[in-house]
C-alpha positions in Angstrom: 78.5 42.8 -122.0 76.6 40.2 -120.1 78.4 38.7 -117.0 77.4 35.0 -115.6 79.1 33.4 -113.3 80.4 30.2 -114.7 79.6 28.0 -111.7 76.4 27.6 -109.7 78.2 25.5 -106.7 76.3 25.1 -103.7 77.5 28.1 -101.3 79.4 25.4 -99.0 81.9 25.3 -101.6 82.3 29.2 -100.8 83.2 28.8 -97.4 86.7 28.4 -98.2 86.6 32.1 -98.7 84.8 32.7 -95.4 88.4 31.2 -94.2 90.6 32.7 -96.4 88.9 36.7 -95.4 89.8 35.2 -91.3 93.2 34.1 -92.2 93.7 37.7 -93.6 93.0 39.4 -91.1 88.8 39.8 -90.7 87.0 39.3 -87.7 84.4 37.1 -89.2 82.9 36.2 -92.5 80.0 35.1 -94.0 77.8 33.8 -97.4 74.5 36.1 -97.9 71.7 35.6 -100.5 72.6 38.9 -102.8 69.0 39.3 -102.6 70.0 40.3 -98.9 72.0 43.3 -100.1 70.1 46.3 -100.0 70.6 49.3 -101.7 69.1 52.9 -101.8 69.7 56.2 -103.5 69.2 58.1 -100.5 72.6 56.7 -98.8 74.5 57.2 -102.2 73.3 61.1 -102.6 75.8 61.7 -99.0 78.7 61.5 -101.0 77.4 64.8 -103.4 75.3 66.5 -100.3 77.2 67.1 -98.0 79.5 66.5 -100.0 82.3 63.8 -99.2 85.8 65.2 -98.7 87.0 62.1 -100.9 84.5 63.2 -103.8 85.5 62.7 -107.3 88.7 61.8 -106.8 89.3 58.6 -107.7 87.2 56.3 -109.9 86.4 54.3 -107.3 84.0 56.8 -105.8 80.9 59.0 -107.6 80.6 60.8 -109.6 83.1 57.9 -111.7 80.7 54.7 -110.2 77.6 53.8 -111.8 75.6 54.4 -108.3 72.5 52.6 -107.0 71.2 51.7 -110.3 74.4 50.0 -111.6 74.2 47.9 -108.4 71.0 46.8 -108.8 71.8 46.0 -112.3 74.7 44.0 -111.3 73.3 42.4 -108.4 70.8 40.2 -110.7 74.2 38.9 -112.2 74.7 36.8 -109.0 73.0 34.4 -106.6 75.9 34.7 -103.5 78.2 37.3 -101.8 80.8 36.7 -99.3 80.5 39.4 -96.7 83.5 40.1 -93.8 83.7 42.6 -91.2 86.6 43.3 -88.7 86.0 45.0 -85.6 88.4 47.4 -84.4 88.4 49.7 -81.4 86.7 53.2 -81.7 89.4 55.2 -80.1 91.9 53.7 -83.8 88.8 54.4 -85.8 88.9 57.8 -84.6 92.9 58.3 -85.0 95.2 58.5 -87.9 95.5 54.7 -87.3 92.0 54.4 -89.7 94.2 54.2 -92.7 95.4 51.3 -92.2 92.1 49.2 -90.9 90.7 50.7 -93.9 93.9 49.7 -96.2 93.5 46.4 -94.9 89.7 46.5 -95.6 90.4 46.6 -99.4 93.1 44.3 -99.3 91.6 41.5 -98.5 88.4 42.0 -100.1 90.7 42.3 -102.9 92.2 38.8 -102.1 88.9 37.3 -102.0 87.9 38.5 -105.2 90.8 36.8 -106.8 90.3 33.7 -105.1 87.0 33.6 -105.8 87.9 33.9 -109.9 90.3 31.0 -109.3 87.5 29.0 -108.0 85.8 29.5 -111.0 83.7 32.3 -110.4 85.3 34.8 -113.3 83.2 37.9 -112.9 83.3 38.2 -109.2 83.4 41.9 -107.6 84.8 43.0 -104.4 83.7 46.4 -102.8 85.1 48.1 -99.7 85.1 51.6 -97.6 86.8 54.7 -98.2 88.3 56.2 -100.8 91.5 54.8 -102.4 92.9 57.9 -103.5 93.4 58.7 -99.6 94.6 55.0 -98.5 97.0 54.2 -101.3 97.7 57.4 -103.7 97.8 60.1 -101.1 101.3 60.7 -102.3 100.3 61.7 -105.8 97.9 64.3 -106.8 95.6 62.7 -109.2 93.8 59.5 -109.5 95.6 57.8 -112.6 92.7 56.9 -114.2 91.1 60.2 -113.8 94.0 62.2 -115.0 95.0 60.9 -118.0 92.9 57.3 -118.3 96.2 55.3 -117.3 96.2 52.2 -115.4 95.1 51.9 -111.8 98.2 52.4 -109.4 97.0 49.8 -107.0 94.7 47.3 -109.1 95.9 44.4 -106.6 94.6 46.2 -103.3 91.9 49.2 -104.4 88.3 48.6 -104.3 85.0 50.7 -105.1 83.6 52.2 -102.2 80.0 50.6 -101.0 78.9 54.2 -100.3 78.7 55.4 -104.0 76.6 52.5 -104.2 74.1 53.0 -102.1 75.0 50.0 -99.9 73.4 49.9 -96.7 76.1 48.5 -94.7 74.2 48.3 -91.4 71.4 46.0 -93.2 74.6 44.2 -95.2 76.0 42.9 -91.6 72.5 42.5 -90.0 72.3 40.0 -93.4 75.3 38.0 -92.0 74.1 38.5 -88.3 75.8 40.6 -87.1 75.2 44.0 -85.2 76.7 47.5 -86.1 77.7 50.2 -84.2 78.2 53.7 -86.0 81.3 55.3 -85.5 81.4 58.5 -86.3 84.0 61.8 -85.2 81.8 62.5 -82.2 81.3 59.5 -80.9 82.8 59.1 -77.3 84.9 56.0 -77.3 83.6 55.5 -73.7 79.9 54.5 -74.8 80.9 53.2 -78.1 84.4 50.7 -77.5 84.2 48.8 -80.5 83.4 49.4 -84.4 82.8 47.6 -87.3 84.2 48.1 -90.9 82.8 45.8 -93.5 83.8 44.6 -97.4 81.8 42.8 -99.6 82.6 40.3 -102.8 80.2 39.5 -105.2 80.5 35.8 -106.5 
């Protein structure tokens, strides 16, 4: 099925969303050209090798997402993308804390995906980080939809992971002008204070 987005508003009228990802709880928002989105299969072939702890469970992540090439597909379906970010210290990106930043992540890319549709923009998309099996069914064994093709448990707050995509997420924020620091488990919260988790919505 074809997807078009029903409106072709100048991007000003999208800054309401810029607002609504700040009042949520982001750091900072912003409207990017999706021609500004890069993505490459390179970045996407981490989650198989090595593989990802959250691989394959969910069908948010791969091997369940259509990858690089269902991106690019989708991307030509839209002109804009609302990109957020919220910074957060290294030391709670490097504690148990990191479920919640990352719960939060989803939720209000989430949000800005629905108010985007109310807008007028039907088909938008929202992506986030992490897998949602570990931020909002760690409780249960399976994914839902994986084990028995029920109904998402969290359809309000769970979003696709950028990684199984291919997203670069350090040109994504360089797009919105912003700079990135990677965080990752040996990184000495010392050198590195801050971090920077990012969602993106399609519109």
């Amino acid at each position: 099925m074809q997807i078009e987005n029903s409106r072709h508003d100048m991007p000003e009228e999208l800054n309401e969303l810029t607002k609504l990802a700040c009042s949520l709880g982001a750091s900072d928002a912003a409207i990017i050209s999706v021609s500004a989105i890069s993505v490459e299969d390179n970045l996407a072939k981490l989650c198989r090798e090595p593989q990802c702890e959250n691989y394959g469970l969910s069908a948010s992540c791969p091997p369940h997402v259509a990858g690089p090439s269902g991106f690019r597909e989708l991307k030509k379906k839209f002109q804009q993308a609302v990109v957020f970010k919220i910074d957060v210290p290294s030391e709670i990106l490097l504690s148990s804390q990191r479920r919640d930043i990352f719960r939060l992540l989803h939720e209000i890319a989430a949000n800005i995906e629905q108010a985007a549709i109310k807008m007028g923009y039907p088909n938008s998309k929202a992506f986030a980080g992490g897998s949602c099996k570990k931020l909002f069914c760690e409780d249960h064994i399976d994914c839902r939809v994986l084990a028995d093709g029920g109904a998402c448990r969290n359809p309000d707050r769970a979003r696709p992971s950028m990684s199984g995509f291919g997203i670069n997420v350090s040109k994504l924020l360089q797009a919105a002008g912003w700079q990135m620091d990677r965080i990752t488990r040996d990184t000495d919260p010392d050198d590195v204070p801050m971090g920077t988790v990012s969602g993106l919505v399609l519109v």
